[in-house]
Structure formats: C-alpha cells, structure tokens
N, C-alpha and C positions, 0 to 999 in steps of 0.2 A: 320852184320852191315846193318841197314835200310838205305835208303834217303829217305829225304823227301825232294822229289819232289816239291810239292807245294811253299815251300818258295822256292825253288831253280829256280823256273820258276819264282814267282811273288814278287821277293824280293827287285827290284827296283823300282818298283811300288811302287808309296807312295797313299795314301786313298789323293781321294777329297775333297778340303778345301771348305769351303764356299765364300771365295773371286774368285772359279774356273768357280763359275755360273753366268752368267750375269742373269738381271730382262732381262722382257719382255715391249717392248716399249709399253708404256701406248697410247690409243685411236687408234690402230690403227687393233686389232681383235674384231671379230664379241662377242656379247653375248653370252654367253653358259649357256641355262635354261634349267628347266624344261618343258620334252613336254608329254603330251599322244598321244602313236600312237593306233590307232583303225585300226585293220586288218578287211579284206570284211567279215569274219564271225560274228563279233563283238565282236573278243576278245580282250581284250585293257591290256598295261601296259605301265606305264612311264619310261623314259629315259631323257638323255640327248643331247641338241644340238643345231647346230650353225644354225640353220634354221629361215628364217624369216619370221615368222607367225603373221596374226592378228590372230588370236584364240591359246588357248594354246593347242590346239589339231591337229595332223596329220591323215588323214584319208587315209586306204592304200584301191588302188583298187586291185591290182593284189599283191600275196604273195606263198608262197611254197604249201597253202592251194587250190589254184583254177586255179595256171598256168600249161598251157599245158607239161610244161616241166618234171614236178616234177609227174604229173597225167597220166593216162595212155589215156587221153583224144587225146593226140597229134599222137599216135601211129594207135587210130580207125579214126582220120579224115584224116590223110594219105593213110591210108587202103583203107576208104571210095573213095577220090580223086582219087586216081590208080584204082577203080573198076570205077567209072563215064568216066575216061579218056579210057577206057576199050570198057565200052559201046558206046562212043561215035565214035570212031575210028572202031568201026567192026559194028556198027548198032545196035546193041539191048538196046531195051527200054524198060526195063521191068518196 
C-alpha cells in the first residue's frame, strides 16, 4: 500500500481564486519601459525598467568587464602599493 503523500500534505489547500488578488493602485508606480544598456565596451542589449531616463538609453561606466574586482587589475595595484610603501619606509628609490 502506497501514500501519497502529496495530497496528504496539500489537501487543504484549496487553488487561488481570482477574487484572492487585489489590482495594483493605479498612478502611484514608476513606468516600466524599455531601455538599452550600453556597457564601457560597447556591448549593448535592451531590458527593462523603472529608471528615469531622458534617453532611451543607459550608459554603464563600470561592469564585470573593467572592474578591479572581477580583474586581476586589483590584485597587481595592491602588489604595486605594498612595494612603493616598502620603498618608502626603508629608502630605496629605485
């Protein structure tokens, strides 16, 4: 003899009517358009959102492509910094 479980858990559970969802109060959120975002390489693709834009377009400066974080940029100007802090505290100037 099986159970089944499933109804046994979810059996009082009745399904969401339509009278269960309220609307959403009219004039009181932002537009939701279409935008293009343009990343600092110049690769672009549209989306959507609640941003207030005079252009239809978002221009990004900083992205996964060019920030220190994601690069290994962050790791050699660290590096660099602890070698200047180095030279400066023991004298050499090379």
């Amino acid at each position: 003899m099986q159970i089944d479980y499933y109804n046994l858990i979810f059996a009082d559970l009745k399904p969401r009517q339509k009278k269960d969802f309220l609307p959403m109060k009219k004039g009181i959120h932002p537009d939701y358009e279409e935008i293009t975002v343009v990343l600092s390489d110049g690769t672009e693709f549209t989306t959507r959102s609640t941003m207030n834009l005079k252009e239809d377009t978002y221009r990004s400066e900083v992205d996964s492509k060019n920030h220190p974080f994601y690069t290994d940029n962050l790791k050699l100007q660290k590096k660099a910094d602890r070698i200047d802090r180095f030279n400066k505290r023991y004298g050499k100037d090379n």
